[in-house]
C-alpha positions in Angstrom: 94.8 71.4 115.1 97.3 68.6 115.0 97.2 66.5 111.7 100.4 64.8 109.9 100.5 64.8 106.5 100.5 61.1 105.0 100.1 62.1 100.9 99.9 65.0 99.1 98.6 65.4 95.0 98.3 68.9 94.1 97.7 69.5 90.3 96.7 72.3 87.9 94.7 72.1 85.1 94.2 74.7 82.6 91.4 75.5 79.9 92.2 77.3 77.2 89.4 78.4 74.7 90.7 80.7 72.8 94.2 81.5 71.2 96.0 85.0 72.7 96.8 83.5 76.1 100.2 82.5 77.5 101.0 80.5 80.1 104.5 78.8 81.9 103.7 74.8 81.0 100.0 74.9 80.9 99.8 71.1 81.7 102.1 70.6 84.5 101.8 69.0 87.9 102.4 71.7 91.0 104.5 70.0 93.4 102.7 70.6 97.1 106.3 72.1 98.5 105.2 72.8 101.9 103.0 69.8 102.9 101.0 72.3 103.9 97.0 72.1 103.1 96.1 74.8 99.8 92.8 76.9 101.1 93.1 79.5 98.3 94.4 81.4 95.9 96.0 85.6 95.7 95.5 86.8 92.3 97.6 89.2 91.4 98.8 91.7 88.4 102.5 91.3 89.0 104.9 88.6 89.6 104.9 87.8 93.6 109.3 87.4 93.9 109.6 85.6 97.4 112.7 84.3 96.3 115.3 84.6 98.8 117.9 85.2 95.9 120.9 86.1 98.7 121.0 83.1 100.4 120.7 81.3 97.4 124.0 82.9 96.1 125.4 83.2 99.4 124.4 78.9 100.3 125.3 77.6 97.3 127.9 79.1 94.8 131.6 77.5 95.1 134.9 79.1 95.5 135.2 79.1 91.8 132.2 81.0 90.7 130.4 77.4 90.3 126.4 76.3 91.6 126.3 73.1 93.3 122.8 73.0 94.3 120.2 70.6 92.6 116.6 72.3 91.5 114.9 69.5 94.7 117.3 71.3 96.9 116.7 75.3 95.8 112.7 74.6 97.2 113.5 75.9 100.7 114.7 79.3 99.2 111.1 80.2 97.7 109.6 82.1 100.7 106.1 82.5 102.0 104.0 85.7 102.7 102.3 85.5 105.9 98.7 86.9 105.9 97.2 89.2 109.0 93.3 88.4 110.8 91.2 90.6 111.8 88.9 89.0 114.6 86.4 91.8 114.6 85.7 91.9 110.6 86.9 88.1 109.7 88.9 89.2 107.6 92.6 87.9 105.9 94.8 90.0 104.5 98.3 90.1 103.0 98.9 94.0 103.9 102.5 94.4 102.0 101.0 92.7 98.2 97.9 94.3 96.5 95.8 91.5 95.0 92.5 89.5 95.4 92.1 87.2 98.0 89.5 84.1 97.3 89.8 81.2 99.9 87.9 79.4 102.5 90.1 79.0 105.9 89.7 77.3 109.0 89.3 79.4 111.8 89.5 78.5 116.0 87.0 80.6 117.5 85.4 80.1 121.0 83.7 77.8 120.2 84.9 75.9 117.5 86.3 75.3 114.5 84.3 77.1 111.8 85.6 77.5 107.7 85.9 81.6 107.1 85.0 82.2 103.2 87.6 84.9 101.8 86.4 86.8 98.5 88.2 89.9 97.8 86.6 93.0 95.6 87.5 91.7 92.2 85.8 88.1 92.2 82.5 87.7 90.7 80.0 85.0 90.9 81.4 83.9 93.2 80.5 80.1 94.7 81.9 78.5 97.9 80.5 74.9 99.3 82.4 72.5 101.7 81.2 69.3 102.4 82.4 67.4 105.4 81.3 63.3 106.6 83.3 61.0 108.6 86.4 60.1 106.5 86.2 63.2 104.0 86.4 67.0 103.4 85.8 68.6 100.1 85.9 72.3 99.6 85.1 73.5 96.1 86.0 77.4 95.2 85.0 79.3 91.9 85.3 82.6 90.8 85.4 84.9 88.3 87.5 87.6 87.2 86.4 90.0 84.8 88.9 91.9 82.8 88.6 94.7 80.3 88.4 93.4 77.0 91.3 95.1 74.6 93.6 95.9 77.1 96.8 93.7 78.2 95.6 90.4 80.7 98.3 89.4 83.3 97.2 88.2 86.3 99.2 85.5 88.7 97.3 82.6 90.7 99.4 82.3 93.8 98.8 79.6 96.1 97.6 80.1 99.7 98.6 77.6 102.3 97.4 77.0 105.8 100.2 75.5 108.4 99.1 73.1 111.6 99.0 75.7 113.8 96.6 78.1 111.5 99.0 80.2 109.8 98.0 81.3 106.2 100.5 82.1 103.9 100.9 82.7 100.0 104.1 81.5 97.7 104.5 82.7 94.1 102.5 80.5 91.5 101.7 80.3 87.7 101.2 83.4 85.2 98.4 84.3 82.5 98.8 86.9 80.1 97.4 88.2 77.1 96.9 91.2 74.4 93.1 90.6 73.7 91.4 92.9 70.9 89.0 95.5 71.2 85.8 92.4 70.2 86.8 90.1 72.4 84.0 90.2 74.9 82.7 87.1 76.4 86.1 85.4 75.5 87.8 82.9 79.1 90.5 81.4 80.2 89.6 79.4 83.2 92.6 77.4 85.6 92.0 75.6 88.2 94.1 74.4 90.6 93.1 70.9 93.0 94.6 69.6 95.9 94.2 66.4 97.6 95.5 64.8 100.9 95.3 62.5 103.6 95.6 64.0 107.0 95.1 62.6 110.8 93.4 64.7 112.7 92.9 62.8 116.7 94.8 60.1 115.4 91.8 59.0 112.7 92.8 59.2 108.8 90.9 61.4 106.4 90.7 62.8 103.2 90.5 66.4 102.4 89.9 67.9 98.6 90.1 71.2 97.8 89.6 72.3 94.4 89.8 76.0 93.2 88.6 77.8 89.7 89.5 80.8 88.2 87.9 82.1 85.0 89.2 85.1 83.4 86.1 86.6 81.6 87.2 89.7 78.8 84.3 92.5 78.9 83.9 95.6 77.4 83.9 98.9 79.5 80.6 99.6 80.8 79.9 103.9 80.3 76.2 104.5 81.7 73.9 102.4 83.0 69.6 103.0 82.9 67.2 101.3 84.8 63.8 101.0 83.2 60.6 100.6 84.9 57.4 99.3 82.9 54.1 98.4 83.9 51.9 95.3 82.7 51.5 97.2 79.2 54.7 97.2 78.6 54.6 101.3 79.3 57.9 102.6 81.1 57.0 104.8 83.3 60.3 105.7 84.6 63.7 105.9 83.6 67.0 106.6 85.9 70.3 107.1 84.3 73.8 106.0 86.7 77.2 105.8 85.9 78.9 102.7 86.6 79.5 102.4 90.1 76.9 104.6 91.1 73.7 102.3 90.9 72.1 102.5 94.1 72.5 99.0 96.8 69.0 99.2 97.3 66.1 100.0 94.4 62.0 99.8 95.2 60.1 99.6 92.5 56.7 101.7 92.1 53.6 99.7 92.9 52.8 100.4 89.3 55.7 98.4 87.8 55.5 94.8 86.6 59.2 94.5 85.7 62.8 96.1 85.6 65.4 96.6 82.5 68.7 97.3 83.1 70.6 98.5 80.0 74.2 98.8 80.3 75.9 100.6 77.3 79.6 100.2 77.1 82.4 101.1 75.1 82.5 100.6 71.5 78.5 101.0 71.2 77.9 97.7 72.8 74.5 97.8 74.9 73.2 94.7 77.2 69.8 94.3 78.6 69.2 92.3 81.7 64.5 91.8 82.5 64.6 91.8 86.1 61.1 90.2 86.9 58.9 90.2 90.0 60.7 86.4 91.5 64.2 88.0 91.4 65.3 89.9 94.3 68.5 91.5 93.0 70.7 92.3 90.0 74.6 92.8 89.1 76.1 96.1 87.1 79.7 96.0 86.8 82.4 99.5 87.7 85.9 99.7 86.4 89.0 99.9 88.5 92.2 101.7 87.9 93.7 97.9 87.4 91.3 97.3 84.2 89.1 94.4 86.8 85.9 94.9 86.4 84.1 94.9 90.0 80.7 93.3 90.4 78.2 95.0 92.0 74.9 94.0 93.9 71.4 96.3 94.1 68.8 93.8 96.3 65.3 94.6 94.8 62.5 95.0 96.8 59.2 95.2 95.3 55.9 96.8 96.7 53.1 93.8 97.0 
């Protein structure tokens, strides 16, 4: 796709709800480095260093020991991180960085130009809409992260670009982090990140928007999980015990049963409860990774008529 970039406002914009949370200049502007158009963001539990730091030293020290580059000039040192696609699955990936991928990228496929939604293992709720007329496109990401609640939060929002001839790339971006306490469930820290520009695209002006949340939600651990049956007294008439991560993708009901609990007991002696009625065709139980996110996960409910 051929487009020129005519003006370029990317900003960040941070919420911060409760006290415990750090962040480099929560209210600063993001300069849009690459006039490149922002599809996404790579979250990710380390610092992404794309600095070429060598040909920074070797570029710009003097004779004497002395630096004689300005901060405008150092920008073409920060390096990119070129993602890989996978036709077959529609996938990105950046293969040498763990982290979660949520973006929604334009795509040339046979025939056409279609928007690929990216949302690694990791996001949760999850909601993705573009809306395209004559002189605009707006795409509008958010996500949320849920993290373990008493344990150290660092996670980095890296920005994800897309070049003019399709290329995806991340470059480092802005750092949360926290020590939350052991009762901190329910507790968010939400940024999001918006990017506006005017592009020509077969020599016709038009605006594009994209705008990106992230929400940080603390939870506690989730231990065992039960799913209840009951019938229209209110009996249960059957009871099945997972662990997290276990609950199956798929659940049919009895043609005795009127409605579903799902109890979720987590650490600290918490316990949640979740009705799951005849009108709703699924519900969410969370599993723990190694990293502390806490992964959403789907069971579609199909019941017997």
């Amino acid at each position: 796709m051929n487009k020129g970039v005519i003006a370029i406002l990317l900003t960040l914009i941070i919420i911060l709800p409760f006290t415990g949370f750090k962040l480099a200049n929560p209210n600063a502007e993001i300069e849009n480095r690459y006039n490149d158009n922002i599809v996404g963001v790579y979250i990710t539990q380390e610092h992404l260093d794309l600095f070429d730091f060598d040909s920074y030293i070797s570029d710009n020290f003097t004779r004497n020991g002395d630096m004689v580059i300005s901060e405008s000039d150092s920008k073409k040192y920060n390096g990119r991180l070129y993602a890989t696609y996978d036709e077959e699955t529609r996938k990105f990936s950046f293969d040498e960085i763990e982290g979660i991928l949520f973006a929604s990228i334009r795509v040339e496929e046979e025939y056409g130009t279609c928007m690929v939604g990216s949302s690694s293992e990791g996001i949760s709720d999850a909601h993705n809409s573009v809306s395209i007329t004559d002189d605009s496109e707006d795409v509008i990401l958010k996500g949320t992260i849920y993290s373990l609640a008493g344990q150290d939060v660092n996670y980095f929002i890296n920005p994800v670009y897309q070049d003019n001839d399709g290329n995806v790339y991340v470059t480092g971006g802005s750092g949360i982090s926290s020590q939350s306490n052991q009762d901190s469930e329910g507790e968010t820290i939400s940024q999001t990140i918006t990017s506006e520009m005017i592009v020509e695209i077969n020599k016709e002006r038009k605006k594009h928007k994209t705008e990106i949340t992230i929400a940080i939600n603390l939870m506690f651990a989730p231990e065992k999980i039960n799913i209840l049956e009951f019938d229209q007294s209110g009996e249960c008439i059957s009871k099945k015990v997972y662990l997290p991560g276990e609950v199956p993708k798929e659940m049919v009901p009895s043609t005795s049963t009127e409605y579903l609990v799902v109890e979720t007991y987590k650490s600290g002696n918490h316990i949640t409860r979740e009705m799951i009625e005849k009108n709703d065709t699924s519900f969410t139980t969370f599993s723990v990774k190694e990293t502390g996110i806490c992964v959403q996960n789907y069971t579609a409910v199909t019941w017997n008529k």
